[in-house]
N, C-alpha and C positions, 0 to 999 in steps of 0.2 A: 438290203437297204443300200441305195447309193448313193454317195455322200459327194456334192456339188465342187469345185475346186476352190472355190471362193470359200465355202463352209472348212475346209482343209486346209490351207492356209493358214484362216483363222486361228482353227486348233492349232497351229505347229508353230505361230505367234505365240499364243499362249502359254505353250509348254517352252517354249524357250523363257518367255518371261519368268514363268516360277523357278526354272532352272537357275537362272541368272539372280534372283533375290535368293534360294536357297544358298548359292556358291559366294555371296556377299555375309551374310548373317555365319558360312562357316570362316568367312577370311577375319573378320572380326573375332571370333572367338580365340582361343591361346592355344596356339599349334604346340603338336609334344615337341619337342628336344630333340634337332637334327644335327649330326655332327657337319653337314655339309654346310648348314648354312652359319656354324660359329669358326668354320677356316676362311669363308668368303668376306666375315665379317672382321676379321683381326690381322696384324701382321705377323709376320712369323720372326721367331729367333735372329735370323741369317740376315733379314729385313731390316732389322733394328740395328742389328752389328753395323748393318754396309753404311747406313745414315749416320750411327755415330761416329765411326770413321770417317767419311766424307767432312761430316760438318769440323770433327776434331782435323785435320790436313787442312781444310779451310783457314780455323781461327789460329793456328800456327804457324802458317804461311802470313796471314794478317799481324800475329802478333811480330816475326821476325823479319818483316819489313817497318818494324818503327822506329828503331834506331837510324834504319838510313834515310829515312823521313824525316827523323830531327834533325840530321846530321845535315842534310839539303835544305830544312827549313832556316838552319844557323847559319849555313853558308851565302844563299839568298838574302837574310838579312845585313851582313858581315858586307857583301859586294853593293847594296845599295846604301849603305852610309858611307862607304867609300865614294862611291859614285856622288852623294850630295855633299860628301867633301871638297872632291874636285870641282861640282860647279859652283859652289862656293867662294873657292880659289880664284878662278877665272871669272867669276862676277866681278869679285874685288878690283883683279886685273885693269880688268873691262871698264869699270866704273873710275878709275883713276885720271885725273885730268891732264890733259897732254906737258903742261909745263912741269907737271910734278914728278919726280921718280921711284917714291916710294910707295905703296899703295892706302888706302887710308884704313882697310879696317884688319887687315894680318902685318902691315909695316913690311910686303916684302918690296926690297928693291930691286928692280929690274935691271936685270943683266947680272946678278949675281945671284948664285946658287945659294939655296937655305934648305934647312930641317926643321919640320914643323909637327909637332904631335898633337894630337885630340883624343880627349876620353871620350868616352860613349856618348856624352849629352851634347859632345859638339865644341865643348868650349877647345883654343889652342893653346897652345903653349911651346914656348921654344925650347924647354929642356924634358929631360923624359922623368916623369915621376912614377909613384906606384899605380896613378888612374889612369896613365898613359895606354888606349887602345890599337889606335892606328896611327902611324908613321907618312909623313908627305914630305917627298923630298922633289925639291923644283930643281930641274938644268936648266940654263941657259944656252942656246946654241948661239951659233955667231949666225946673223942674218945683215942686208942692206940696210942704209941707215934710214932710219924711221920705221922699222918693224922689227918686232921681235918674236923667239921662236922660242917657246920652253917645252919639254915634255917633264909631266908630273906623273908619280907614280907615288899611291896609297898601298903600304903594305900593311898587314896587321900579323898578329902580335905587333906592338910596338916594340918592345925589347929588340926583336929579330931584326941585327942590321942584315939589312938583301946583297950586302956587301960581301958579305962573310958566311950569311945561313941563309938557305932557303927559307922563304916564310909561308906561313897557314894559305895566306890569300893574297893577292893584290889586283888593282885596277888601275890600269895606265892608260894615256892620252896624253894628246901633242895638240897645243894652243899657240896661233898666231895672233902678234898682236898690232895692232897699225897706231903708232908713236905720232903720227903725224898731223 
């Protein structure tokens, strides 16, 4: 009997097919218990150690940069209300009318050196109390007449004369002023 090539084929279609639903109906079924495939499936001991070290170096590196995060956050703060001290200063200055020579909202007088303290909310004050933050002390330099030259310097702690102690922090600047 000879069997056509077309006819052959056929059959070897077929028998693949049944092969291929057999080999689906056995992957469905519940394969036994191989140990190869519960080590491809899990992490090992060594695995888990390296991760919890890794991630513990991580949050201890995180944790012991937060102090000097605070430290730089206080500092940061500390130099910008010095900084809105001084334009504050210099507004007043600024804003002062030429015939006058005191200024109207700190009363300093121009061409004379003054000590001015402010607590944290801003308010001034000429002598140093217990809320006293930061310290502004104005020079007068000698300049032509109708201009004037001061440099102002915010230090804080108030307490800390910059005379005598270095202080936490300070923020200094030189302001001309045109009298004329």
């Amino acid at each position: 009997m000879r069997i056509s090539g077309f006819r052959m084929l056929r059959r070897a279609v077929a028998a693949l097919w049944y092969l291929s639903a057999l080999s689906a109906l056995n992957r469905s079924a519940r394969r036994p218990y191989n140990r190869s495939d519960s080590m491809a499936a899990a992490f090992s001991l060594v695995e888990l150690v390296l991760a919890l070290g890794v991630a513990g170096f991580c949050l201890f590196a995180v944790f012991g940069l937060m102090p000097v995060g605070m430290q730089t956050n206080r500092n940061a703060t500390s130099q910008t209300a010095a900084t809105n001290i001084i334009a504050g200063i210099v507004a007043d200055l600024r804003a002062t009318p030429a015939a006058a020579t005191t200024s109207p909202q700190f009363a300093i007088t121009f061409g004379t050196d003054k000590t001015l303290y402010f607590d944290t909310s801003g308010q001034a004050s000429t002598s140093l109390s217990t809320d006293s933050r930061y310290r502004l002390s104005i020079t007068w330099n000698s300049a032509p007449t109708g201009l004037h030259y001061a440099a102002l310097k915010v230090t804080w702690p108030a307490p800390a004369d910059p005379a005598v102690t270095t202080p936490s922090g300070s923020v200094e600047t030189f302001a001309a002023f045109d009298r004329s």
